[in-house]
VEXDREN-2710 file (C-alpha; in Angstrom, 1 decimal):
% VEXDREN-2710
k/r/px/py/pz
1/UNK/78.7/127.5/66.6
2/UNK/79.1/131.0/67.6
3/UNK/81.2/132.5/70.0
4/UNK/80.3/135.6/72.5
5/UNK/82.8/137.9/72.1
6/UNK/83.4/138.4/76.2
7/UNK/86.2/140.1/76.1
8/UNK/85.1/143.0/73.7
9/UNK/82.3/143.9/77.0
10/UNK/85.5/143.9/79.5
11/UNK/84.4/140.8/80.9
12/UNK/87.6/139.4/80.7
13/UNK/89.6/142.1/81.2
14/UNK/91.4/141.0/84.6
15/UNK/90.3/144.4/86.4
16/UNK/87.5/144.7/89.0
17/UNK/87.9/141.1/90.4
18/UNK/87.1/140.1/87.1
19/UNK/89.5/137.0/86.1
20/UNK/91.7/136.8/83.4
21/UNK/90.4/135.1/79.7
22/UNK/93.9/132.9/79.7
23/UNK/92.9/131.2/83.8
24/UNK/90.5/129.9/82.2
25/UNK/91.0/126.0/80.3
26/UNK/87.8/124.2/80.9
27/UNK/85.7/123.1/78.2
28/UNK/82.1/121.6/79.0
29/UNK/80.1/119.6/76.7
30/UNK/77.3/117.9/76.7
31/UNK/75.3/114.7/75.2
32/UNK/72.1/112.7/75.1
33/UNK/72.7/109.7/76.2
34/UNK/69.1/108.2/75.3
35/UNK/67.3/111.1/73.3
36/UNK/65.0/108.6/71.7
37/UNK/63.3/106.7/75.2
38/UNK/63.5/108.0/78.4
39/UNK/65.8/111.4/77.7
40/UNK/66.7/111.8/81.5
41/UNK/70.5/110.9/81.1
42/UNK/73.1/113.0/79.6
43/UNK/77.0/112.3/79.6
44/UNK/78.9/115.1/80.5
45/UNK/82.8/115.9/79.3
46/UNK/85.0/118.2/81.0
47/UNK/88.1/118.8/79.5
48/UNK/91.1/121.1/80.8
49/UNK/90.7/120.1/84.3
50/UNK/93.6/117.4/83.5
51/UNK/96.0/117.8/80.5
52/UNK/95.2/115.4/77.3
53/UNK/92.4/113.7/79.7
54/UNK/88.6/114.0/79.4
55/UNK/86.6/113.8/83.0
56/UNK/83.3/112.1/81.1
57/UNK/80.5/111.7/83.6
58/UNK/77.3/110.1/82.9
59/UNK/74.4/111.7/85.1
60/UNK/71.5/108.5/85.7
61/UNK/71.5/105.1/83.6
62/UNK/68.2/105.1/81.7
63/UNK/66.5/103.1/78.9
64/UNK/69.1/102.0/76.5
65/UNK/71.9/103.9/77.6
66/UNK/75.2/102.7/76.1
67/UNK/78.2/104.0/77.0
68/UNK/80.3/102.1/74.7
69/UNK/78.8/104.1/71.8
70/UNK/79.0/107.5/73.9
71/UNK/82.5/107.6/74.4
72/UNK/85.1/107.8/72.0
73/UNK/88.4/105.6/71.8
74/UNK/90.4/108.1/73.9
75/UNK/88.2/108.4/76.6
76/UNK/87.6/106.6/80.0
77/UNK/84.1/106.6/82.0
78/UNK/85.2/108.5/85.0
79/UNK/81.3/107.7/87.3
80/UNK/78.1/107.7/87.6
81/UNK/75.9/109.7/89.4
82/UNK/72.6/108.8/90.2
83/UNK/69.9/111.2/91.3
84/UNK/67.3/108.4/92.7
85/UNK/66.5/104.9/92.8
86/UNK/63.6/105.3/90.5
87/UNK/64.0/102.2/87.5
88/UNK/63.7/104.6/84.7
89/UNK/67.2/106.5/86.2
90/UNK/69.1/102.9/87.2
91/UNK/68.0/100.5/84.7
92/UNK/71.3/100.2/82.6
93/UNK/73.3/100.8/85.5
94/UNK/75.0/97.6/86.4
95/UNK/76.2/97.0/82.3
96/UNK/77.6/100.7/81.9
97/UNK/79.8/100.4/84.2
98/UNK/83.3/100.8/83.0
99/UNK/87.1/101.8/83.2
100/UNK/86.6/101.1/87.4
101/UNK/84.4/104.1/87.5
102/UNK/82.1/104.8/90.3
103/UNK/78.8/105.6/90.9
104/UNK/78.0/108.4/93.4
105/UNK/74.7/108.8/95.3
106/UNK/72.7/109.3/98.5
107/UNK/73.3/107.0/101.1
108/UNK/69.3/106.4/101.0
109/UNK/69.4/106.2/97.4
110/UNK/71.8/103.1/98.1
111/UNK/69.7/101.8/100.7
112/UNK/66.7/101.7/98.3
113/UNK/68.6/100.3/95.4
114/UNK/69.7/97.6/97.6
115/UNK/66.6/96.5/98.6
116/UNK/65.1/96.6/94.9
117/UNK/68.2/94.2/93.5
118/UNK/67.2/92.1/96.4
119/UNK/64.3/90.9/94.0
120/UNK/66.9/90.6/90.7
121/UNK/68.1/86.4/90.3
122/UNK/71.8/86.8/91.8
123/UNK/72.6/84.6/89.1
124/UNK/72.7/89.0/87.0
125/UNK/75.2/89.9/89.7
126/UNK/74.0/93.6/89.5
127/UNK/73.6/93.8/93.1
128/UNK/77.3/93.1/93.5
129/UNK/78.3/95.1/90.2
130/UNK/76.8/98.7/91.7
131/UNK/76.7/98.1/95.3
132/UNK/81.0/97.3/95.0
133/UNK/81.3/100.4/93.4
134/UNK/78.7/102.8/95.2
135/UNK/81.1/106.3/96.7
136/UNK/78.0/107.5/99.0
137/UNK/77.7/111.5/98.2
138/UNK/78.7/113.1/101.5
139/UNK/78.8/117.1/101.8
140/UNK/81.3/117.9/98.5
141/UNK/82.8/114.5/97.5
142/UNK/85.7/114.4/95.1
143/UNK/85.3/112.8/92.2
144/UNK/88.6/113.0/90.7
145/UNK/91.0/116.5/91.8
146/UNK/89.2/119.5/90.5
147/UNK/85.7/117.9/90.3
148/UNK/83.8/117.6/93.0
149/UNK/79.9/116.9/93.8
150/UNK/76.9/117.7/96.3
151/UNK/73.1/116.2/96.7
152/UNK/70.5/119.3/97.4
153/UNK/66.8/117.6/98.2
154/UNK/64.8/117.1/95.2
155/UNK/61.3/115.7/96.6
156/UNK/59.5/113.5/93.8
157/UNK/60.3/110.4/95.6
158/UNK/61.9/109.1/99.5
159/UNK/65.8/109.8/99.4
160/UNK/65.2/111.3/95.9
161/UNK/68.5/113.9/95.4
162/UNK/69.6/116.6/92.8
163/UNK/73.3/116.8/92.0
164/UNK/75.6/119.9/91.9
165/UNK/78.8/119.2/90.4
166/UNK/81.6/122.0/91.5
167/UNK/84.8/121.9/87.9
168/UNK/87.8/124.3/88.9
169/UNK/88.3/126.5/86.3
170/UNK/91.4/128.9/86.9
171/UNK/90.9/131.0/89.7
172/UNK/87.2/129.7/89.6
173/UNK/84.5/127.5/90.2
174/UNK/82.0/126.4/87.2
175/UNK/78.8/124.7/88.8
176/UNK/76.4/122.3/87.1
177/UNK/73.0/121.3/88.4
178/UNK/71.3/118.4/87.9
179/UNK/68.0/118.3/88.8
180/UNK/66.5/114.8/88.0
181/UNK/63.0/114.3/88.9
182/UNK/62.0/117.0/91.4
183/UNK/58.9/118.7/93.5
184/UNK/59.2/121.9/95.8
185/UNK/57.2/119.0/97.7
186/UNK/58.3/116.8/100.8
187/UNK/58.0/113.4/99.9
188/UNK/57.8/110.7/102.4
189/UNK/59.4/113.7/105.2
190/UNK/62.5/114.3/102.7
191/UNK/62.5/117.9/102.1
192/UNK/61.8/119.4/98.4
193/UNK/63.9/121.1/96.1
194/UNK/64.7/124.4/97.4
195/UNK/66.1/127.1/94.5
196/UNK/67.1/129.3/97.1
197/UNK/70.5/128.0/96.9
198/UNK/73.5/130.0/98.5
199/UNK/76.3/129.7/94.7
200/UNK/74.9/130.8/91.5
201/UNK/74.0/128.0/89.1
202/UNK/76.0/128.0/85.9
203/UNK/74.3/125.0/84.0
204/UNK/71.6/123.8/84.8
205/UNK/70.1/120.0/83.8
206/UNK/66.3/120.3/84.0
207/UNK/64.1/117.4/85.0
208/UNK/61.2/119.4/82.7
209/UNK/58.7/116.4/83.5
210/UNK/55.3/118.2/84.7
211/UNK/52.1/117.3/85.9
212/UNK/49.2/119.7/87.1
213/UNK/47.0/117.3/89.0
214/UNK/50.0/115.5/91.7
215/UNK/48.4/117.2/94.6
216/UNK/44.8/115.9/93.0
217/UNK/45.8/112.7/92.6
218/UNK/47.8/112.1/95.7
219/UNK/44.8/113.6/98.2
220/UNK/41.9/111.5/96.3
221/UNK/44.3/108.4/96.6
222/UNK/44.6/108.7/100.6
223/UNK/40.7/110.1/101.2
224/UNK/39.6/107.3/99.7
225/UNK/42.0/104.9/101.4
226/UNK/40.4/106.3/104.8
227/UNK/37.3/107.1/104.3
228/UNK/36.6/103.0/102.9
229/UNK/38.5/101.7/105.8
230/UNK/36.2/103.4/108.2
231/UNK/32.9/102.5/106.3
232/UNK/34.4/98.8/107.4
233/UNK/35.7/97.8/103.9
234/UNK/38.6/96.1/103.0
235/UNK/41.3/98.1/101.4
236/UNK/43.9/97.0/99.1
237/UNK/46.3/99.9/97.7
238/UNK/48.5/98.6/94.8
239/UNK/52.1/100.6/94.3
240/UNK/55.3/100.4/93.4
241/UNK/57.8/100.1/96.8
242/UNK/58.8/103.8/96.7
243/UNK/55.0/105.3/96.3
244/UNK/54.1/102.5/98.5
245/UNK/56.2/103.9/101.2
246/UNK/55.2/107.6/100.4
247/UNK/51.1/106.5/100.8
248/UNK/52.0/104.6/104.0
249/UNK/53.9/107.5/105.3
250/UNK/50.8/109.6/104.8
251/UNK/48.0/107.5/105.7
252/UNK/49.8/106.8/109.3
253/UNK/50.5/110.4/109.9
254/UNK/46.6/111.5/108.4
255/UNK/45.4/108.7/110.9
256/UNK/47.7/109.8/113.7
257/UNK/46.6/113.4/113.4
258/UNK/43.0/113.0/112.7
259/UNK/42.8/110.4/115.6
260/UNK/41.0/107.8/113.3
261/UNK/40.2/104.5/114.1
262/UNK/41.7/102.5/111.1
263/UNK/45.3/100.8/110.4
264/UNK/47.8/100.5/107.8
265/UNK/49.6/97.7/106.6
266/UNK/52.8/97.8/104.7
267/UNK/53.3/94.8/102.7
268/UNK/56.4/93.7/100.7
269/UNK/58.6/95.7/98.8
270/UNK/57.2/98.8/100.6
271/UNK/57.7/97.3/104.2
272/UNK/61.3/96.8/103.2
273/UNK/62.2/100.2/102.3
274/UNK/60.6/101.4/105.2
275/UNK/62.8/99.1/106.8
276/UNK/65.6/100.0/105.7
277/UNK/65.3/103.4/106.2
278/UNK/64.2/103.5/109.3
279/UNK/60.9/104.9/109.4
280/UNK/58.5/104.7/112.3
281/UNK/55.1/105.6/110.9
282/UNK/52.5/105.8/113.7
283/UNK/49.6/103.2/112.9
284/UNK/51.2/101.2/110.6
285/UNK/52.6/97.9/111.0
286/UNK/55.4/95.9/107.8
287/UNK/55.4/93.0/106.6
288/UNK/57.8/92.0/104.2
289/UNK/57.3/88.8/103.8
290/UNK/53.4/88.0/103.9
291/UNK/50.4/85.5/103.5
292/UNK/47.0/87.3/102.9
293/UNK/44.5/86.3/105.7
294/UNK/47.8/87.8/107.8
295/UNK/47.4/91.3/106.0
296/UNK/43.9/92.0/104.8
297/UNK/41.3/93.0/107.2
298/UNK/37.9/94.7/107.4
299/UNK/38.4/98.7/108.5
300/UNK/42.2/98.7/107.5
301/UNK/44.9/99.1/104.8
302/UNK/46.6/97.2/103.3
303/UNK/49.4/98.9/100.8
304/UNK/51.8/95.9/98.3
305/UNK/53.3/96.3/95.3
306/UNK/53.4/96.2/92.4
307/UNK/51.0/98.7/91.1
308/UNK/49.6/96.6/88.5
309/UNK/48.1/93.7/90.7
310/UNK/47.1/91.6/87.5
311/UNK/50.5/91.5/86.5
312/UNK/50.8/88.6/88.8
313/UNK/48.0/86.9/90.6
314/UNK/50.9/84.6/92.1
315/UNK/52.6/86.6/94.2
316/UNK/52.6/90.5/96.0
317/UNK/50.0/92.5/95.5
318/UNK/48.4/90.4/92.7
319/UNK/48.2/87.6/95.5
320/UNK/46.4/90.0/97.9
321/UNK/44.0/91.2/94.8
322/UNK/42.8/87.5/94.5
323/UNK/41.5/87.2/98.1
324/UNK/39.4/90.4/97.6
325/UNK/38.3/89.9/93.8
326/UNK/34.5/88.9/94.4
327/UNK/34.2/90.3/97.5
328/UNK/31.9/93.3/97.4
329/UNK/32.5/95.1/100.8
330/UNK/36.2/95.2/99.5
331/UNK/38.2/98.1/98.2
332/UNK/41.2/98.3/95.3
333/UNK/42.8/101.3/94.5
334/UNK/45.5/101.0/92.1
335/UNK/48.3/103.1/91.0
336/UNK/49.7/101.4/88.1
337/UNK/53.1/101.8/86.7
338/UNK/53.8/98.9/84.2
339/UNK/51.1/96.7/82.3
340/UNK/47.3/97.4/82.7
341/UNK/45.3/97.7/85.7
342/UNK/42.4/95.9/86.7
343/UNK/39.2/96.9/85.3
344/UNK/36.6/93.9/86.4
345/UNK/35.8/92.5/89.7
346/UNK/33.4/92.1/92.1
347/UNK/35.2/94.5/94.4
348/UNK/35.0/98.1/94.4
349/UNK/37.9/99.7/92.0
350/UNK/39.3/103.2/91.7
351/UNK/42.6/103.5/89.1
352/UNK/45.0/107.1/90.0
353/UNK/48.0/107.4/88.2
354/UNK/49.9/109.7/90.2
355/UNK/52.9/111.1/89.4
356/UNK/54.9/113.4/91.2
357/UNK/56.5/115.9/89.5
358/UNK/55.7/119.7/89.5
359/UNK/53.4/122.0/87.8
360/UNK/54.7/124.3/84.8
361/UNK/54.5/127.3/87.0
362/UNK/56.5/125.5/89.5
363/UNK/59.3/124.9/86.8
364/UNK/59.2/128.2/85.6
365/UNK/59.8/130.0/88.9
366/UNK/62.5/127.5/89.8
367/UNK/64.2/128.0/86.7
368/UNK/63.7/132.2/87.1
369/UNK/64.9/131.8/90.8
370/UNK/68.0/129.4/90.0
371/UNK/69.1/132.0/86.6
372/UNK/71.4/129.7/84.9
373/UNK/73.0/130.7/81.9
374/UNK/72.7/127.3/80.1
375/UNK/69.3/125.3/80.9
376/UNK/69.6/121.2/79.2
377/UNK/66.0/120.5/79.2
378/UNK/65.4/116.3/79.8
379/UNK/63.1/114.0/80.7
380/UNK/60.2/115.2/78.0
381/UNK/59.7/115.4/74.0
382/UNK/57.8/117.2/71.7
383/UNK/55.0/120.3/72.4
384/UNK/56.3/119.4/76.3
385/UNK/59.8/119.9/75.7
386/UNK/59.6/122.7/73.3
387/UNK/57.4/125.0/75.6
388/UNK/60.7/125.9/77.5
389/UNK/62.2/127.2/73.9
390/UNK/63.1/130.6/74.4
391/UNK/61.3/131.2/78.0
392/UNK/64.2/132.5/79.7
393/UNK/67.2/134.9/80.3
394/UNK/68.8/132.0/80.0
395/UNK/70.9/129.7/76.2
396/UNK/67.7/127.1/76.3
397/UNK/68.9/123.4/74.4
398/UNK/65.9/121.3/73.5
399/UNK/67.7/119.2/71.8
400/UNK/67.0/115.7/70.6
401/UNK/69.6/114.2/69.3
402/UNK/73.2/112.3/70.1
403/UNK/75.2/115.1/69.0
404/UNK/77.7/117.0/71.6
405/UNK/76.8/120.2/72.4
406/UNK/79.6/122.9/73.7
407/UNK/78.5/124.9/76.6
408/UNK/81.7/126.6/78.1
409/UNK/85.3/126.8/76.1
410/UNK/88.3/128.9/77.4
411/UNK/86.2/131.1/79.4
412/UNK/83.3/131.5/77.1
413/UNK/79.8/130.7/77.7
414/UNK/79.0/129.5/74.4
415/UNK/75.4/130.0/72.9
416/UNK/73.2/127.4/70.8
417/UNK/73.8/128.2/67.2
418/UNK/70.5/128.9/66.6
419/UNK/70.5/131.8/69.2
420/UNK/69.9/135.6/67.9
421/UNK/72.5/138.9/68.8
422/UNK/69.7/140.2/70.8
423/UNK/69.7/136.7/73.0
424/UNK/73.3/136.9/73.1
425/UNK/73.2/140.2/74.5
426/UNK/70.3/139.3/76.9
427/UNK/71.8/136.6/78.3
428/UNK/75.3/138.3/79.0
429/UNK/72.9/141.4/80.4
430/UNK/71.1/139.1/83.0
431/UNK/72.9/136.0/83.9
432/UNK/76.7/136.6/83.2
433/UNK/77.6/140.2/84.0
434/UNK/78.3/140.9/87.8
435/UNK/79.0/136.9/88.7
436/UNK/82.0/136.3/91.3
437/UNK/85.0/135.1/88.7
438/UNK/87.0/133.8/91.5
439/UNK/84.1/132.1/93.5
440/UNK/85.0/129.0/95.6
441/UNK/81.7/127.2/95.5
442/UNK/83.2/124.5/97.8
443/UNK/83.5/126.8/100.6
444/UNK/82.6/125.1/103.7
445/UNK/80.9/128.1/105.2
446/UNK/78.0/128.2/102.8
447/UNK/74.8/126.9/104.2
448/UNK/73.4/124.4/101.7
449/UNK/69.6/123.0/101.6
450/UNK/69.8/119.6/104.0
451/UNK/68.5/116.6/102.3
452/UNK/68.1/114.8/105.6
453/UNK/64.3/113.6/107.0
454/UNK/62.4/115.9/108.6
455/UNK/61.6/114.6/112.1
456/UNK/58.6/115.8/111.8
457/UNK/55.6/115.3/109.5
458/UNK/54.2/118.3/107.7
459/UNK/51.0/116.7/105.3
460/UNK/50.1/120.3/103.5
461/UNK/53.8/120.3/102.6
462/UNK/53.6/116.6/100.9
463/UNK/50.8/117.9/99.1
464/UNK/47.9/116.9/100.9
465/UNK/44.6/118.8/101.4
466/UNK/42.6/117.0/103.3
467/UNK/39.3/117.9/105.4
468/UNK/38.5/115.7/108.5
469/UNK/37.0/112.5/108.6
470/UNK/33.3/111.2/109.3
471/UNK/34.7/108.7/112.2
472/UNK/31.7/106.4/113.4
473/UNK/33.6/105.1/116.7
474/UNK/30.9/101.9/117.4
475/UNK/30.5/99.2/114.4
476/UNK/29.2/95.7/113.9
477/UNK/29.6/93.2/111.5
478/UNK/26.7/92.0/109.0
479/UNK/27.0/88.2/108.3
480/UNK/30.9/88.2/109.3
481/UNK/31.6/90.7/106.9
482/UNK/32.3/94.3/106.2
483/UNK/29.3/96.9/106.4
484/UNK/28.8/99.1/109.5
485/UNK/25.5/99.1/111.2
486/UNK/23.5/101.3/113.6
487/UNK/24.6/100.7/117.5
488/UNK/21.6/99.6/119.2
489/UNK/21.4/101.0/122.7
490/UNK/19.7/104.0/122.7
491/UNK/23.5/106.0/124.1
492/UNK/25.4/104.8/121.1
493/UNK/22.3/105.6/119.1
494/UNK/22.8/109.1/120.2
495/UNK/26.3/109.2/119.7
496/UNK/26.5/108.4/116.3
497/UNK/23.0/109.6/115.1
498/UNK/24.4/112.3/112.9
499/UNK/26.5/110.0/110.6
500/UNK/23.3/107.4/110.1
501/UNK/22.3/109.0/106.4
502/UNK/25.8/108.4/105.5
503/UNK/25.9/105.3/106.6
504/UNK/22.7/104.4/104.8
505/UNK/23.9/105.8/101.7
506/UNK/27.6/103.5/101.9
507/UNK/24.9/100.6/102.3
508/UNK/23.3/101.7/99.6
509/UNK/26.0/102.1/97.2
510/UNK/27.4/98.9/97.9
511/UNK/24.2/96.8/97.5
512/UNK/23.5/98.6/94.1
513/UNK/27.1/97.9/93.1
514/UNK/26.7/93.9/94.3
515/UNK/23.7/94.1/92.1
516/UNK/25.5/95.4/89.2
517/UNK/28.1/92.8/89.7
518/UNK/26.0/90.2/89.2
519/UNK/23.9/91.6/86.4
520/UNK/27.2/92.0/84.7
521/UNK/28.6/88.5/85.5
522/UNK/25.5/87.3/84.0
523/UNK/25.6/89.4/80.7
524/UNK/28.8/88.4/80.4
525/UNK/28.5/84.4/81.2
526/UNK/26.0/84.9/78.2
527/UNK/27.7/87.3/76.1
528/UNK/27.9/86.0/72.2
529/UNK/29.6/88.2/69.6
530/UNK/27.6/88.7/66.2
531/UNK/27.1/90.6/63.1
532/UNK/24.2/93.3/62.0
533/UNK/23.4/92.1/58.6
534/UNK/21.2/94.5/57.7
535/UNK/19.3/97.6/59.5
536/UNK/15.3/98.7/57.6
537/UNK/12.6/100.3/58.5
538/UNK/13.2/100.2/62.2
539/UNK/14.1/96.5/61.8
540/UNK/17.7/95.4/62.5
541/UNK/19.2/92.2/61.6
542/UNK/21.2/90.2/63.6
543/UNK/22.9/87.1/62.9
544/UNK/25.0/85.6/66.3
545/UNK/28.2/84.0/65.9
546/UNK/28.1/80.1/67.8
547/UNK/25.1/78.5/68.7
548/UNK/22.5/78.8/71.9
549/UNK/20.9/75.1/72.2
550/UNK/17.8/77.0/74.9
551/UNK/17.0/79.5/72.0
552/UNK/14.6/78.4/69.1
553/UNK/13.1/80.4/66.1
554/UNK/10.6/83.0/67.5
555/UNK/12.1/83.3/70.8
556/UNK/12.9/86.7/72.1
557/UNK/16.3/88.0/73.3
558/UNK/17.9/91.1/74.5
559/UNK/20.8/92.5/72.9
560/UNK/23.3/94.7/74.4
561/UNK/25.0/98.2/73.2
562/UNK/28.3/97.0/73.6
563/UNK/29.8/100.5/74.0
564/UNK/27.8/100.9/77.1
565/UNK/28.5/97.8/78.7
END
């Protein structure tokens, strides 16, 4: 590992406000603590803050996170800190718990978490296990003396948070920033991560998980939502609580503003967390506890969890997916998560996977506005991961492995080993020359990002681009059932007579997909695998596996590209 040689540049030469090389004790490592699943947590160890003690922190609980192995004989888990109540950051949470450590986070983040161990058999006692031991992160929170932390907004998800840990160093403060799973976005009215933050960043943890079609996704998700519920359909939006609460956020607010005639429903997990967190969302009623001729009705939404209704038909949203599976007026949009979705019925489907994390330019201009001198990349592997190798004025670790990496030692920002004299150089040039040495990052006069609610709703800023709605204010039902038709006095006739082609056309559509249904469900009630035995001379071959007792020799059948079935 090589050392910058500070103190040759006068960096540490105790003029100019510059502080002195021997102030300074801390040493800062870092470790994987699952590089080989989900790569989003890391256990941090600062050492020199107490004599012969090592502060080890352990930033989110992931896929097989063990702390046991992390830490060495000598060493005591000092917390946790969790960034948001997302499964893939808590889910070893309850069993890593050790030594009486604590886990810090958002007093949202605790609400949510709360609500999702509701569903876990008490008989685990993880509920008891976190919730007993859950510090709630208010303005800078001590840790232990010397260490303290702070949540900035982070978007991605409602009551999501990043993390800025503040070490005393000497006559300074080091900082570390944790991003976890971030947007510049709003999510659910929680404002997004803002770079424009008022301390310079010293390390900086990098949620590098990207996606260039979020905004896509989300707007196609809630158009369609709408624009079904006011052609009369049924609509039945599948989602894990969290993005359930995010689509229901929107969709009242887009009906609100538009001045549409539909409704939402939230059902479940989602209705909880709204709950819980208060929310009034115009237009939408919760239901956490539900039957489904209470929740499912013609010209509204309906949004339940899980994602993946199939996963099961018993309960939730699977439940809800049974009432409208051979109904043909009826709408399912899914946004699985776990397991996989739903691709037969007699109901209309549409599948989004959307995911809200930010574009690779986004990333790159928060990591050139935050100018770090270390940058941890997590949360992504491979060609993803190893785009951010060498992108910055900043010592980039892509790193991959379980092996502790030394970041800062007695005053020294200290480079990968891998690292060139010309990045060396760079680095000191643009991110550690002309820092304040005897910073107080703590200092209650600087004017941090809030991560509080916004009272109110701005759609553009969650990502939304919509256009406005075709709203057909008269209806009637067809046989006790879902299709819009024509008004019939000659007034409502000229009140709605430009939308009639449209309307036509939704008829259309959904009489030529009944008739596909059935043409499938036939095909397939008469479906019989077999084997082409031999292809010549334009003759194929065909011998069927089973028997068909109303077929005899000489009889002609149709067979069926199975490829385009």
């Amino acid at each position: 590992m090589k050392i910058v040689e500070t103190e040759a540049l006068g960096w540490f030469s105790g003029i100019d406000g510059f502080v002195s090389q021997s102030d300074c004790t801390v040493k800062l490592r870092y470790q994987h603590a699952n590089p080989f699943s989900g790569r989003e947590s890391v256990l941090l160890r600062i050492s020199g803050v107490f004599e012969d003690q090592t502060i080890c922190i352990l930033i989110d609980a992931g896929e097989g996170v063990n702390v046991d192995e992390l830490l060495r004989e000598d060493e005591y888990l000092t917390a946790i800190c969790l960034t948001h109540a997302h499964y893939d950051h808590y889910r070893s949470l309850a069993e890593n718990l050790r030594h009486g450590a604590s886990v810090y986070m958002t007093a949202e983040t605790k609400e949510l978490l709360s609500a999702v161990y509701d569903s876990v058999p008490p008989e685990r006692g993880e509920k008891e296990t976190v919730l007993s031991n859950t510090r709630i992160i208010d303005g800078w929170t001590s840790i232990v003396q010397g260490v303290s932390i702070r949540a900035l907004p982070a978007g991605h998800a409602p009551g999501a948070s990043s993390l800025m840990l503040a070490i005393d160093d000497g006559t300074t403060q080091r900082t570390v920033l944790a991003t976890g799973d971030f947007t510049r976005r709003q999510a659910a009215g929680y404002p997004g991560f803002d770079p424009e933050l008022p301390v310079d960043v010293d390390v900086c943890l990098l949620s590098a998980s990207a996606n260039e079609t979020f905004e896509e996704d989300l707007t196609g998700v809630i158009e369609r939502s709408i624009e079904r519920a006011l052609d009369g359909s049924t609509v039945l939006v599948t989602a894990s609580g969290q993005v359930g609460l995010q689509f229901g956020y929107l969709l009242g607010h887009t009906i609100d503003e538009q001045e549409l005639t539909t409704t939402v429903t939230l059902a479940g997990e989602s209705a909880k967390l709204a709950e819980r967190l208060d929310y009034s969302i115009p237009h939408c009623t919760t239901t956490a506890a539900f039957e489904p001729d209470q929740v499912l009705e013609s010209g509204s939404i309906t949004v339940a969890n899980p994602g993946t209704p199939a996963k099961n038909p018993a309960a939730g949203a699977g439940q809800l997916f049974e009432q409208i599976r051979d109904d043909p007026g009826a709408t399912l949009i899914q946004v699985p998560t776990d397991g996989p979705p739903v691709d037969g019925a007699g109901c209309t489907i549409h599948t989004e996977r959307v995911q809200n994390h930010p574009t690779p330019e986004t990333i790159d201009a928060v990591v050139r506005s935050l100018e770090p001198i270390h940058l941890v990349v997590l949360h992504e592997t491979g060609p993803n991961a190893d785009r951010y190798k060498d992108r910055y004025h900043s010592y980039v670790w892509v790193t991959a492995d379980r092996l502790e990496h030394t970041l800062l030692e007695d005053g020294v920002w200290t480079p990968p080993g891998w690292v060139s004299e010309h990045t060396e150089e760079m680095v000191h040039t643009w991110r550690i020359t002309g820092r304040d040495a005897h910073r107080t990052v703590t200092d209650p006069e600087l004017d941090f990002p809030t991560i509080e609610r916004q009272k109110s709703p701005d759609l553009s800023a969650e990502g939304l681009t919509l256009g406005a709605f075709d709203v057909r204010p008269e209806r009637s039902e067809l046989e006790g059932g879902k299709y819009p038709l024509a008004p019939a006095s000659s007034t409502e006739q000229s009140q709605t007579e430009p939308n009639q082609p449209d309307a036509i056309e939704s008829l259309t559509e959904r009489i030529e997909r009944l008739e596909n249904t059935i043409q499938n469900t036939i095909l397939e009630s008469n479906r019989q695998t077999g084997r082409v035995l031999d292809v010549t001379d334009g003759v194929t071959i065909v011998r069927v596996d089973g028997t068909f007792p109303e077929i005899t020799a000489g009889d002609h059948v149709a067979v069926s590209n199975p490829d385009e079935l």
